[in-house]
C-alpha positions in Angstrom: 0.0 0.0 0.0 1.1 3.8 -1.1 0.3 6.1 1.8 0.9 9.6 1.1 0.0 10.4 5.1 -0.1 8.5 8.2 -3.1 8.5 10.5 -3.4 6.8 14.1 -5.0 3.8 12.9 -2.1 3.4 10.0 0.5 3.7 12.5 -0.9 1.4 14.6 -0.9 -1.8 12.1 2.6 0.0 11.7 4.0 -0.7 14.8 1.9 -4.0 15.3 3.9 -5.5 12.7 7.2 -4.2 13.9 6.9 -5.3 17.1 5.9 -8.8 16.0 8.7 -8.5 13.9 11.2 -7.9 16.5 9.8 -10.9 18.9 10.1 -13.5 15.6 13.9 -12.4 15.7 14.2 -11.9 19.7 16.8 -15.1 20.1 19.2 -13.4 17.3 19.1 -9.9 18.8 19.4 -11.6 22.5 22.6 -13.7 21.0 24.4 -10.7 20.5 25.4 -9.8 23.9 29.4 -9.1 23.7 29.2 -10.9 27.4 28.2 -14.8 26.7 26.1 -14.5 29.6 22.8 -16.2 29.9 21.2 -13.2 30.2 19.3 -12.8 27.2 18.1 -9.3 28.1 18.4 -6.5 25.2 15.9 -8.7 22.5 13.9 -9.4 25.5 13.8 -6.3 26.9 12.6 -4.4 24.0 10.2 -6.7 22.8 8.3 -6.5 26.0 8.8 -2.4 25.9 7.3 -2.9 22.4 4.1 -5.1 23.8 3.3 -2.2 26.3 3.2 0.5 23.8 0.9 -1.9 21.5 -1.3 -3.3 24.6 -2.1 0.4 25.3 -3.0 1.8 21.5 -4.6 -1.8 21.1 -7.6 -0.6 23.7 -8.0 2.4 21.6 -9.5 2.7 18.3 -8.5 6.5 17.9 -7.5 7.1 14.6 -5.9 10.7 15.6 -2.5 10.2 15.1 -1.5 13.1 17.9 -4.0 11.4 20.6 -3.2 7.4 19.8 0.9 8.4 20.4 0.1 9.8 23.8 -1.6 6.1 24.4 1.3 4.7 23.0 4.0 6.9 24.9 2.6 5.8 28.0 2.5 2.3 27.3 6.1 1.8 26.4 7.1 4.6 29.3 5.3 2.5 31.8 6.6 -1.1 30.3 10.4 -0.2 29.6 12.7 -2.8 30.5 16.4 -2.3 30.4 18.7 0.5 29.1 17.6 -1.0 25.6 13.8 -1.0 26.7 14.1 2.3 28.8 16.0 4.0 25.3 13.3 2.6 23.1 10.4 4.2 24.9 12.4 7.6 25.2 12.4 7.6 21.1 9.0 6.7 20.8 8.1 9.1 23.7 9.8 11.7 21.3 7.9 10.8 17.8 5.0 11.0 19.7 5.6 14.5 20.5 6.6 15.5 17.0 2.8 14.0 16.6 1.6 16.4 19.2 -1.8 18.4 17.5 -1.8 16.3 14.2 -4.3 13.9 12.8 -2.1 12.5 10.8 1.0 13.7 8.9 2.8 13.5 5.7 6.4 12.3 5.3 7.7 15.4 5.7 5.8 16.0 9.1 6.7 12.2 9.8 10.9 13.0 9.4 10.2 16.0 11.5 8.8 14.0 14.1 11.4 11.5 14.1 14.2 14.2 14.7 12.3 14.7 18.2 12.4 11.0 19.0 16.2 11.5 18.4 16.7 14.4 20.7 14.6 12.9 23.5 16.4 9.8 23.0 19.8 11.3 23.5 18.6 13.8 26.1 17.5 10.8 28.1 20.7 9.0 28.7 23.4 11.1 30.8 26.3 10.2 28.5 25.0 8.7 24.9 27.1 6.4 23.9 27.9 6.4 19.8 27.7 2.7 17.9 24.5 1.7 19.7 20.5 2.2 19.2 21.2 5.5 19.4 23.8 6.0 16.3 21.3 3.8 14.5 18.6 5.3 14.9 19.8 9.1 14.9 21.7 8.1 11.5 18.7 6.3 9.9 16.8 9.8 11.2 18.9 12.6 9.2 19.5 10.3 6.1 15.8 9.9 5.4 14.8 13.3 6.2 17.4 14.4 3.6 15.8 12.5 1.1 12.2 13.7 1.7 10.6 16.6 -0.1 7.1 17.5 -0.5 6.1 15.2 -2.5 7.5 11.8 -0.7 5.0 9.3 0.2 5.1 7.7 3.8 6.8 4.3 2.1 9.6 6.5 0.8 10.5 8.0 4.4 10.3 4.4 6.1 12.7 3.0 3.1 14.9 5.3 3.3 15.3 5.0 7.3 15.5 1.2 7.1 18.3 1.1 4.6 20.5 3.3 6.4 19.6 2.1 10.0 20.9 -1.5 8.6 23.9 0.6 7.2 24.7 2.4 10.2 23.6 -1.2 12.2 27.1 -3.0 10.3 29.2 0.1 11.0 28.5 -0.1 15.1 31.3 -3.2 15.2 33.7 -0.7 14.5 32.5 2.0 16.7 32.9 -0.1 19.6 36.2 -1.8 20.1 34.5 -4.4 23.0 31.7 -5.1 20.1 34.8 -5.8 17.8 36.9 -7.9 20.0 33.4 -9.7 20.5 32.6 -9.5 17.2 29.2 -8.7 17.6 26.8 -5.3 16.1 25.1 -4.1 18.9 22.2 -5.6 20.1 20.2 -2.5 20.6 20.6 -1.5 16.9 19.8 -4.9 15.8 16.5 -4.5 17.5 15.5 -1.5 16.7 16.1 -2.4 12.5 13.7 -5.5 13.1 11.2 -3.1 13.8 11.6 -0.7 11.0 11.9 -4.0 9.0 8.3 -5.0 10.6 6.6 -1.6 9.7 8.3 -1.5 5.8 6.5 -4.9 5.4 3.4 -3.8 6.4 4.0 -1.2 3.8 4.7 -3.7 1.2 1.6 -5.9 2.3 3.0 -8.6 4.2 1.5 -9.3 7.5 4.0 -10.7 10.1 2.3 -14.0 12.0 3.8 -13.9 15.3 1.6 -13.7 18.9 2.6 -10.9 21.1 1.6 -10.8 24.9 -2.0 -9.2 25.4 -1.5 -8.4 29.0 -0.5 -5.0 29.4 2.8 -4.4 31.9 1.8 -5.0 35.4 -1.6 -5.9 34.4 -3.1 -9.4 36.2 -6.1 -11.9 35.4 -8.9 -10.5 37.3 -9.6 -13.0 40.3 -13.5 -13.2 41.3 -14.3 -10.4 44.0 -15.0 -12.5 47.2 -18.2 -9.9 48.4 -17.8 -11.8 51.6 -14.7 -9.6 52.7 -16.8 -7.0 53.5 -20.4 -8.0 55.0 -23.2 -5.3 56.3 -21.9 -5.3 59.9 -18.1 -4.3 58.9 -16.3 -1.2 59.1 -14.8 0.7 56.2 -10.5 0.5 57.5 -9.0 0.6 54.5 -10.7 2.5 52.3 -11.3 3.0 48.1 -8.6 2.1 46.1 -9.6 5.4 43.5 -8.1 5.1 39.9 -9.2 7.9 37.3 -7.8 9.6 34.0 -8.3 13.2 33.8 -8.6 14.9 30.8 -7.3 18.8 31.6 -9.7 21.4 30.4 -8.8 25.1 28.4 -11.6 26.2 30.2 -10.8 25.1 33.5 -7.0 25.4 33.5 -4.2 26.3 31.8 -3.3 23.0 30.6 0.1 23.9 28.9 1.4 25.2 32.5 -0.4 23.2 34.6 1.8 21.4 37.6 0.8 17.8 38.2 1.6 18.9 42.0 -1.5 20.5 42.3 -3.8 17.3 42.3 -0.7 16.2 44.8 -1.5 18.9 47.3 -5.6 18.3 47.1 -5.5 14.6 47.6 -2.8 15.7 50.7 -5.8 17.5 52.0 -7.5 16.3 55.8 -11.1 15.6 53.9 -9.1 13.8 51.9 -6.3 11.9 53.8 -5.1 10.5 50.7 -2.1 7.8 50.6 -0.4 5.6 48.0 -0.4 8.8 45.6 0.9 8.4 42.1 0.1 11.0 40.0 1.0 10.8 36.2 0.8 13.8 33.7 0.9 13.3 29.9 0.1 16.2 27.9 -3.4 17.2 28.7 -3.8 14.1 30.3 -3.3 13.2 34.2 -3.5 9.7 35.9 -4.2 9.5 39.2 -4.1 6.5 42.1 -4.9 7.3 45.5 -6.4 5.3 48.3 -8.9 7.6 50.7 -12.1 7.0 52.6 -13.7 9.5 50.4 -13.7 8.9 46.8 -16.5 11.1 46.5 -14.9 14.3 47.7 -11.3 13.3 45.3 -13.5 12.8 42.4 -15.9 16.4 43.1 -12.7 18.4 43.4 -10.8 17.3 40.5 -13.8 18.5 38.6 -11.9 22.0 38.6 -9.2 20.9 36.8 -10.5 18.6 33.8 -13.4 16.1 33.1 -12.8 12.1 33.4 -12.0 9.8 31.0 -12.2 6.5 32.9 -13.0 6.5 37.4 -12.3 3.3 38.8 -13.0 2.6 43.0 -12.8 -0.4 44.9 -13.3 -1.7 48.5 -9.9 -2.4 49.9 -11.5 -4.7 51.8 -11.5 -7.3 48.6 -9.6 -9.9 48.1 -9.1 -8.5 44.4 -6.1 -7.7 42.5 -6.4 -5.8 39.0 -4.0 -3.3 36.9 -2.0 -1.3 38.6 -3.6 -1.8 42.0 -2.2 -5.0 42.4 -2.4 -6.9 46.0 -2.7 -3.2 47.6 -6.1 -4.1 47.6 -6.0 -7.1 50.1 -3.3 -5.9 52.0 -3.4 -3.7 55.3 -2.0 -0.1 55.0 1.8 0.1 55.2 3.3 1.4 58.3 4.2 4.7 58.3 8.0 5.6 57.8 10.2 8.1 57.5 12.7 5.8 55.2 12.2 3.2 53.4 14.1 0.7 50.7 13.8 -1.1 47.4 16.2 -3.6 45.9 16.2 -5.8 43.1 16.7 -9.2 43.8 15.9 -13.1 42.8 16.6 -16.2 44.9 15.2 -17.0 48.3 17.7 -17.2 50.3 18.9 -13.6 48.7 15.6 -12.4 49.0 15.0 -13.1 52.6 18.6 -12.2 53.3 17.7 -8.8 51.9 14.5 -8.7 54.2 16.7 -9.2 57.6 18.9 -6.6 56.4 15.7 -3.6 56.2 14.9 -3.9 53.1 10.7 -2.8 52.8 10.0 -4.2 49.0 12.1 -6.6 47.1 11.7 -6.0 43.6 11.6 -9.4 41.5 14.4 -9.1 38.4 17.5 -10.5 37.4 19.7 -11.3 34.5 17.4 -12.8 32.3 14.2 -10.5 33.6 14.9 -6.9 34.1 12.0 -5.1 36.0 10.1 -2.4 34.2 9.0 1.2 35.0 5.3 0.1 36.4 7.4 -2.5 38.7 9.2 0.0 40.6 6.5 2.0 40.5 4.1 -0.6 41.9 6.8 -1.4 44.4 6.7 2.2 45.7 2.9 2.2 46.0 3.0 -0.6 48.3 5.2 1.5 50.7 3.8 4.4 53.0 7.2 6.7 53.1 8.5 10.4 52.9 11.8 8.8 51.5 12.4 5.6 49.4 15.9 4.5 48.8 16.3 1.6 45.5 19.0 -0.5 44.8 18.9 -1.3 41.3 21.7 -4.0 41.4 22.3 -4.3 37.9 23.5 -1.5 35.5 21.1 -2.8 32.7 18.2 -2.1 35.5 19.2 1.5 36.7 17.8 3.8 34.1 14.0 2.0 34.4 14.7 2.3 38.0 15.8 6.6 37.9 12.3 6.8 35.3 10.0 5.4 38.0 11.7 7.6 40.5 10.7 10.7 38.1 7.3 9.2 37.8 6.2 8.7 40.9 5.3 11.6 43.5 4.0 9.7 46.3 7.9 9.8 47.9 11.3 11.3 48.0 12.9 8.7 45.4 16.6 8.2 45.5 18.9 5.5 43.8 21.8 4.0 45.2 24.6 3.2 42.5 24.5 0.0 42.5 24.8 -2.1 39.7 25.4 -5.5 41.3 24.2 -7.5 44.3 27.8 -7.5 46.3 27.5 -4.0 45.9 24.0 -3.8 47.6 25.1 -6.6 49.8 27.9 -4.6 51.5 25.5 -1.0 51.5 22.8 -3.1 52.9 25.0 -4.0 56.3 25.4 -0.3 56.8 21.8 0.2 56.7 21.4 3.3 59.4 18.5 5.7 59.7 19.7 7.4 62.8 21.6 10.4 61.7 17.7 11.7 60.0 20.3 12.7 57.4 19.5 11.6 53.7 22.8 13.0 52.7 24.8 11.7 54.7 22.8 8.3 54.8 23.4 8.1 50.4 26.8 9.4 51.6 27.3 6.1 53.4 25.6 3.8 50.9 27.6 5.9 48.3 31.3 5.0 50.1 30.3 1.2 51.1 29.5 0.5 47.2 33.0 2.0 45.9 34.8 -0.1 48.8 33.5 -3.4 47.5 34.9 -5.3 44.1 31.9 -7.3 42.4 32.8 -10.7 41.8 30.2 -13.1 39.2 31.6 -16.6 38.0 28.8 -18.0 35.6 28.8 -20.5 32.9 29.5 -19.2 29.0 27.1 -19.9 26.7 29.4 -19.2 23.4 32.6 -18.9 22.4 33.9 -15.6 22.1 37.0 -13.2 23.1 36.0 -10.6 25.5 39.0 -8.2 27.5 41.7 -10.0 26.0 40.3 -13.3 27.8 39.5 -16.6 25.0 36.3 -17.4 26.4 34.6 -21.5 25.2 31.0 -22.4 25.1 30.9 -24.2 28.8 33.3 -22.5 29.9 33.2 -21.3 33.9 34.1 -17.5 33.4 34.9 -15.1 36.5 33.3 -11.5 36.0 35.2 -8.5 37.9 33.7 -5.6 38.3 31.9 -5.5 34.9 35.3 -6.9 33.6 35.9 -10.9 32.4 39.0 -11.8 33.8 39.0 -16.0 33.6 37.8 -18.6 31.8 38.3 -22.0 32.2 37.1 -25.3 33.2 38.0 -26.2 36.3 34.9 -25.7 37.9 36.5 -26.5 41.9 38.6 -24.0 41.7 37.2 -21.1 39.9 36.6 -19.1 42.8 40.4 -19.0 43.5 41.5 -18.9 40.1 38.9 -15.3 40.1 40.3 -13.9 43.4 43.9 -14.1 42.5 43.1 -11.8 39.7 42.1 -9.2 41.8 45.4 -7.5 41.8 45.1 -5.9 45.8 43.3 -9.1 46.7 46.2 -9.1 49.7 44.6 -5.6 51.1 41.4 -6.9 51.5 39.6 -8.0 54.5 36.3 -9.6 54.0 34.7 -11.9 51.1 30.9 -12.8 51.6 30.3 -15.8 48.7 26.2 -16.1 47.5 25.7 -19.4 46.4 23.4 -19.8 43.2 21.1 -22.3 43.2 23.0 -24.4 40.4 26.2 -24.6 42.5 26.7 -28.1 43.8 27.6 -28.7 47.6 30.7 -30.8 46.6 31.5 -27.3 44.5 31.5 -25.1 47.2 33.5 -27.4 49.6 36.2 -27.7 47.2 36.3 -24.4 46.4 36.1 -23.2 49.6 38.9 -25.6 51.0 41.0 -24.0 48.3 40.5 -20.7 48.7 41.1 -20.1 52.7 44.0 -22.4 52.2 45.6 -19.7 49.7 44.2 -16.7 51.4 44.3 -17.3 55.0 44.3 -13.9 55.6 41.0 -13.0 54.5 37.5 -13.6 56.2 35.1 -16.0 54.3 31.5 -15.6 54.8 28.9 -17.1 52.7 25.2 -17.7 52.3 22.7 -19.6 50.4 21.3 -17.3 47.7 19.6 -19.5 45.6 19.8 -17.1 42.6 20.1 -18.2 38.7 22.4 -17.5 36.6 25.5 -16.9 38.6 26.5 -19.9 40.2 29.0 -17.5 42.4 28.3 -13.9 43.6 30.9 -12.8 45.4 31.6 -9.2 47.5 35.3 -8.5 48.1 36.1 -6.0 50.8 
């Protein structure tokens, strides 16, 4: 099909078929991690970015190009996984905007558009990084606006993006030098080109069979409501779970201007007494959570500001979770706190470990599944605290975790640097409230996660060179602070043949081993024998983490 402009319902199928196109080729685009870890993240992670954006322009049948893109910003902002997932959602976010007051646009108006997706995408990230999604997709950008005039057809734009994206896709090898000592594109890039590939075969007719998730991020089966939770002789205690989308009015407000903090300071109000506020503004468009005794009253005042697109209360009382509510329905209001933390984590025996330590909400998300926007946010929600301190754990994990923290304005959000579970590990045992100083308390976090060297032995899954290190499929391979350092396969004694390539290993003091649950007890007696035997100077501690992945996590102090 020839389209000369693009409306809301076009760009829909668009994207549809880009995103199926991208989960058809997610094991490729996963393979090309330059670490042969089992992580499996970047494919993954965008795809399921992707599926947020289409579940949320899939309940829509707008065919206002401006208004569907504000469906589909949300969507992907609220289901980005990863840096990939979190990058991908920032571009979108930005094409959307070029959409901003158009019904539809013409390919001109389409590469103008496109240019804002590639200055939101690059203003999103602190220090862009050239030869990944970025270079791709900023590349692909100018090229095909060049070759645009007035009288281009939609096809014409999307061609000319697609053949330089899988130009600029080959060239990224050679931008990187760890993706060519890996010998790898980037993963990102790769991604992102299955999905322009996707929406120029729509173009050209062809309709991609692949099944993509239809449950929106953080969105659960309804379970029947048990009425019985609440009978004629109870008591309201909880309250109304109150959901609503606000539509800002011209008449009522000046929508351009108007501060999201407003509805904030209303729902603060005593007739109110709201708690577990999150409140989300898009445009003209504000979504609001709040739990209060008085949905009434919420819904009456915010009359001022806008009319409602969709209300939604409930009886917390009910053993019913739903969207974005989740078990805060069923569960008793959380105490009160002044701090409170967050950390990513997956294994029981890290998870509980985390629990004894102070930590208020354990995230679920590891290697292979990094948590999204909505899981942090959902996370926070659950808490009832001026100050919320996350611990991402992960690098790949931080900038989904610093979006929530802009999202959400039911807290003081701060995140702790740290990008591995050792890191957290060692912050986590200096857990102290008592100074009332957030400074100084980040300060402390801050100067316990520099002090520790993150240690991950884990199984290769290709073969490969990475940091100068000839990596083989099976091999056991220690990590070092982000850095490969070993390979080999002597799996009983890995750990020692990791720590003696710490080069200050003698000046340190303390090593705290988390078992994975794939890590054999006849593995960690061996290794362990080995070890103290060599370093009899340092201080072995170890627990059962039960986490995949990394059959060794290891914090050196």
């Amino acid at each position: 099909m020839i389209l000369n402009k693009l409306n809301g319902e076009q760009f829909k199928e668009l994207l549809i078929n880009g995103a199926k196109n991208l989960k058809a080729n997610i094991e490729e685009v996963d393979s090309l991690n330059v670490f042969p870890v089992p992580d499996g993240d970047t494919g993954t992670n965008m795809s399921r970015t992707m599926e947020g954006g289409i579940n949320a322009v899939l309940k829509s049948d707008e065919k206002n190009l401006g208004l569907l893109g504000k469906d589909l910003s949300k969507g992907m902002l609220m289901g980005a996984r990863g840096n990939s997932g979190v990058i991908l959602s920032q571009i979108f976010r930005g094409i959307c905007r070029g959409f901003d007051g158009k019904s539809e646009v013409n390919a001109l108006e389409l590469a103008e558009a496109y240019k804002v997706g590639v200055k939101q995408a690059y203003g999103a990230v602190v220090t862009p990084v050239e030869g990944t999604i970025l270079t791709v997709f900023r590349e692909a950008t100018e090229v095909a606006a060049k070759k645009i005039n007035k009288d281009s057809t939609i096809n014409e734009f999307f061609e000319a993006h697609l053949k330089q994206a899988a130009i600029s896709l080959k060239k990224t090898i050679d931008l990187l030098p760890v993706l060519k000592e890996a010998g790898v594109i980037d993963s990102g890039g790769a991604g992102y080109v299955y999905i322009v590939k996707g929406m120029v075969k729509y173009l050209d007719g062809e309709k991609i069979e692949q099944e993509l998730s239809t449950v929106s991020e953080g969105e659960q089966q309804a379970a029947p409501v048990d009425f019985s939770a609440f009978s004629a002789d109870d008591v309201l205690q909880f309250g109304y779970c109150t959901e609503f989308i606000l539509r800002l009015q011209n008449s009522k407000v000046n929508v351009e201007d108007f501060d999201v903090q407003t509805i904030i300071d209303v729902l603060n109000e005593k007739d109110i007494a709201g708690d577990s506020i999150v409140a989300l503004k898009d445009g003209d468009v504000v979504k609001v959570h709040v739990h209060t005794k008085e949905p009434g009253i919420v819904l009456h005042k915010m009359r001022k500001y806008g009319e409602f697109l969709t209300t939604k209360i409930e009886n917390m009382a009910l053993q019913h979770n739903e969207s974005l509510s989740d078990e805060e329905h069923a569960q008793k209001k959380a105490e009160h706190k002044k701090y409170a933390v967050v950390a990513v984590a997956q294994g029981e025996g890290l998870i509980e470990q985390f629990k004894a330590f102070g930590v208020d909400e354990v995230v679920s998300g590891n290697q292979t599944m990094n948590p999204s926007t909505e899981d942090f946010i959902r996370a926070f929600k659950r808490l009832d605290a001026d100050n919320i301190i996350v611990f991402p754990n992960n690098k790949n994990i931080i900038m989904a975790a610093k979006q929530a923290a802009q999202l959400y304005k039911g807290a003081n959000v701060k995140i702790a640097p740290s990008n591995s579970i050792p890191q957290c590990y060692s912050a986590l045992t200096m857990l102290d409230f008592s100074s009332d100083d957030l400074t100084l308390i980040m300060g402390n976090f801050n100067e316990a996660i520099r002090n520790v060297k993150t240690v991950e032995i884990t199984t290769a899954i290709r073969s490969t060179k990475v940091h100068g290190v000839i990596i083989h499929k099976n091999d056991h391979m220690g990590i070092v602070d982000g850095k490969i350092v070993f390979s080999g396969k002597m799996k009983n004694r890995i750990v020692y043949d990791v720590l003696r390539k710490i080069k200050d290993i003698n000046d340190k003091q303390v090593v705290t081993i988390i078992y994975g649950k794939d890590t054999t007890e006849d593995e960690k007696v061996k290794n362990m024998e080995l070890v103290k035997a060599r370093f009899p100077h340092l201080e072995f501690g170890a627990i059962d983490g039960g986490q995949a992945v990394y059959k060794y996590l290891i914090a050196v102090e």
